[in-house]
Every structure is written in C-alpha cells, then in structure tokens.
C-alpha positions, -999 to +999 in steps of 0.1 A: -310+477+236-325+449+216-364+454+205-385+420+209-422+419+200-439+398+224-472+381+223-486+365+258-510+334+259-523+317+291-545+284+296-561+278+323-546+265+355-547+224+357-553+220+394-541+242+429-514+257+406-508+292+384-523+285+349-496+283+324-482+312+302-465+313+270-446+341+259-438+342+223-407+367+211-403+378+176-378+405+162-389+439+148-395+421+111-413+393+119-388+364+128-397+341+156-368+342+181-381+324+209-409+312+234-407+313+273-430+295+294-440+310+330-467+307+351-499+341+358-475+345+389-437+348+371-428+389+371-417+405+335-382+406+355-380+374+353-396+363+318-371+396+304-345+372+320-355+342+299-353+358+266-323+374+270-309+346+282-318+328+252-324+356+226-291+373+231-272+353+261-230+371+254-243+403+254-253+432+277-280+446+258-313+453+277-340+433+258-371+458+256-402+442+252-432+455+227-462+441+233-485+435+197-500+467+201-471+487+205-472+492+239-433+492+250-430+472+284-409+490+306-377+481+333-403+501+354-433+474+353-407+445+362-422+433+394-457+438+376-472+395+368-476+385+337-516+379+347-514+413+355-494+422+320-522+402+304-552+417+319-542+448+309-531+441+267-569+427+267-585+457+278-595+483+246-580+514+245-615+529+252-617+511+288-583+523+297-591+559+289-630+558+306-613+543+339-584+573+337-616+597+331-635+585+357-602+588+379-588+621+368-613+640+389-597+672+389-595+671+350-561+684+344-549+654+323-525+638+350-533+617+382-519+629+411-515+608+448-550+619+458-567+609+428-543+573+430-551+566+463-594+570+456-590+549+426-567+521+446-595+529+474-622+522+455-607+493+434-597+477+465-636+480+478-647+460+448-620+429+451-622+404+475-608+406+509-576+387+511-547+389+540-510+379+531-519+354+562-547+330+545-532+300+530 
C-alpha cells in the first residue's frame, strides 16, 4: 500500500452545480505529489482513483489515504462524498464523541443496530424531506 496525506478544500458552488473540491496529496514526509479536483458529489472511490492514477499509475498498490489529523480513510468509506468526507474532518473530536454519547444509550462503548437505527431515526427527523423523485 502507498500512504498519501490528504488535505480537502471546497468553494462554494458557482451556480445549479456541486461546489468545487480540491484534494491535495502529499507523501508521508511532506512532499507535494499531487492535487485532484472533484465536485461535494464525487465518492472517495473515485478521487482514490485519481491519485493513483497519477501518484503511482504502473503499479497495483492500494493508495490509503490519511487525512491531516490522522484519521486513515478507509476502502470501506468509498461510496461515502467528499461533502460528506468534509463535514466530518471539520467536526472536533469532542462533537464526535458527545453525538456517539448521546447515541450509545445502553453505555457499553459500541453501537449496535438499535441504537443506529434511533440515531439515523432521529437525524433523519431534523433534515429536510427530500424523495429520490424531486428534480
């Protein structure tokens, strides 16, 4: 595997579309390999796609990414967006772990299905109502 420090800007959109984002690769010491652009929409998938593409193109090496923090970026979150991806690197530590509080209500240190499905329950009562229908 090939470890690539990442660091994720967006601007806002310019018109109907996604806003841009801008995700800037450097190896482990510091070096700047690359920058990919993609839009709040694009999936880690396919920005992972990009830079291996250009950081390491002849090779079958996994590119991992590392966010600035530290936090590794998992094959698992690939069909997570990058607005998603974002939201979350901006969020403190300390929000992350009063939400997973609030969440764990059993208090056994791990969320199980029940406690998932209240939390998407009750994060989907405080978004707006969309349908896959509205254009």
């Amino acid at each position: 595997d090939l470890l690539v420090n990442i660091t994720i800007a967006s601007s806002p959109p310019q018109g109907p579309d996604d806003a841009n984002v801008t995700v800037t690769c450097s190896g482990l010491s510091g070096e700047e390999l690359c920058s990919v652009e993609g839009t709040a929409s694009s999936t880690l998938r396919a920005i992972r796609s990009k830079i291996e593409s250009k950081v390491d193109p002849c090779s079958d090496r996994t590119v991992q990414l590392i966010t600035s923090d530290g936090r590794m970026l998992t094959n698992h979150m690939d069909d997570l967006t990058l607005q998603f991806v974002f939201d979350l690197l901006t969020q403190s530590l300390g929000d992350i772990k009063e939400t997973f509080a609030i969440a764990d209500m059993n208090k056994d240190g791990f969320l199980d299905a029940c406690e998932l499905k209240a939390l998407f329950a009750a994060i989907s009562a405080d978004s707006p109502s969309t349908s896959l229908t509205e254009e």
